[in-house]
C-alpha positions in Angstrom: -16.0 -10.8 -27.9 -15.6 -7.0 -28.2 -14.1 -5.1 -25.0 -15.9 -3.1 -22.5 -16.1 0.1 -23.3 -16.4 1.4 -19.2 -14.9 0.2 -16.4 -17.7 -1.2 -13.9 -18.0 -0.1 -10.0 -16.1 -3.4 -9.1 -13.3 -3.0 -11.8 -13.0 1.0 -10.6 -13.0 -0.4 -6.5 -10.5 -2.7 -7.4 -7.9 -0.7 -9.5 -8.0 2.2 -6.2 -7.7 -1.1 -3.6 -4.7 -2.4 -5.2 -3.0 1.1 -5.9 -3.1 1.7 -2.1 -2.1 -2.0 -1.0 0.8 -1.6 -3.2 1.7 1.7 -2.2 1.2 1.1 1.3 3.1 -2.4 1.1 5.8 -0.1 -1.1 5.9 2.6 2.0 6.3 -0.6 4.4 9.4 -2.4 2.7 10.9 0.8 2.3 10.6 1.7 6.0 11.5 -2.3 7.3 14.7 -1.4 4.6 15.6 1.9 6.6 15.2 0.7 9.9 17.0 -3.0 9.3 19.9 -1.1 8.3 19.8 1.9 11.3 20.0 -0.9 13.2 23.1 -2.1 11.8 24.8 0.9 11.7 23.7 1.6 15.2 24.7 -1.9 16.3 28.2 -1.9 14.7 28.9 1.4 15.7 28.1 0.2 19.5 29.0 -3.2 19.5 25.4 -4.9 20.1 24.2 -7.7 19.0 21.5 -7.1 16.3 18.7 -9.1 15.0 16.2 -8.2 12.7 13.6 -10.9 13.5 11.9 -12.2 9.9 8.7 -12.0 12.2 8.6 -8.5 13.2 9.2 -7.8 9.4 6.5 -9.9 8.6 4.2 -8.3 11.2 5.5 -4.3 9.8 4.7 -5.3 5.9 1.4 -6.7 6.7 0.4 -3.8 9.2 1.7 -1.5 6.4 -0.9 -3.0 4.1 -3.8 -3.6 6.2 -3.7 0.1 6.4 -3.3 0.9 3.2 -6.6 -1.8 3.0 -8.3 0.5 5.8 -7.7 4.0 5.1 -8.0 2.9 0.6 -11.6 1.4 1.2 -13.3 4.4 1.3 -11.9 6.5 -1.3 -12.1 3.9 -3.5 -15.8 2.8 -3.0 -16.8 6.7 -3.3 -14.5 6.6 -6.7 -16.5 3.5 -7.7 -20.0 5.4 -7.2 -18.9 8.2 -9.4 -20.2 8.7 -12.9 -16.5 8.9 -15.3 -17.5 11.0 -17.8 -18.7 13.3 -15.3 -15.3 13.4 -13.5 -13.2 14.0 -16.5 -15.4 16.5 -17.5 -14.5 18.8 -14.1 -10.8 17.8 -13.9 
């Protein structure tokens, strides 16, 4: 079965959905990382209780991807409508 020799509008949609999901879920663990341990360090320094609900972190990685879903879409469906070649040519 030989290969393809272009990647299709789906295949080219794809590719740019996933590169922002994973850099938006990327951005979202590191910021759940930073502010799980501020609150440590704040709550040790003050002596208050601390707890970093596994919900809340739940809700802040899947916010962080959903908007990496929302604000990806469109870049990557004009991306898909693009002709390659044409784009390589003018880079």
């Amino acid at each position: 079965m030989p290969l393809p020799t272009s990647a299709g509008r789906d295949n080219i949609l794809q590719q740019f959905l996933i590169e922002s999901v994973v850099l938006a879920g990327s951005g979202g663990l590191a910021g759940i990382g930073v502010g799980a341990a501020a609150a440590l360090v704040l709550g040790r320094a003050n002596r208050w209780p601390v707890l970093v609900s596994p919900g809340a972190v739940l809700l802040a990685l899947t916010f962080s991807a959903g908007v990496g879903i929302f604000f990806g879409f469109y870049p990557a469906w004009r991306a898909s409508r693009l002709n390659p070649i044409e784009c390589l040519r003018h880079e």
